[in-house]
C-alpha positions, 0 to 999 in steps of 0.5 A, a space after each residue: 080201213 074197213 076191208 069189207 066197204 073198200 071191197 064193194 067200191 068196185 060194185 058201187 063203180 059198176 052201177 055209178 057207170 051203168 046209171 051214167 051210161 044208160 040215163 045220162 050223166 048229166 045233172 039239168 038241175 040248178 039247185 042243189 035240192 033239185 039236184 039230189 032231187 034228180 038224183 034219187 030220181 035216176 037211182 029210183 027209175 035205174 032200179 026200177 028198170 033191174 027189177 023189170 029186167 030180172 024178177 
């Protein structure tokens, strides 16, 4: 196993929750284009939000 992924599960984690928590956790979407679709969406405005917050 590749040691230096396996150490950032933990980060990946933390933004995984952080994005649920302050988004939701719900997908709306009922096609699975939709859905990555919704996804990219949130990850793109989650950024957003850190790159706003912090400069």
């Amino acid at each position: 196993m590749d040691r230096d992924r396996y150490d950032r599960r933990s980060l990946n984690e933390t933004v995984f929750s952080s994005i649920k928590h302050t988004l939701g956790a719900a997908v709306r979407a009922r096609h699975w284009w939709l859905e990555f679709r919704e996804m990219l969406l949130k990850a793109t405005v989650y950024n957003l939000r850190r790159c706003v917050r912090y400069p």
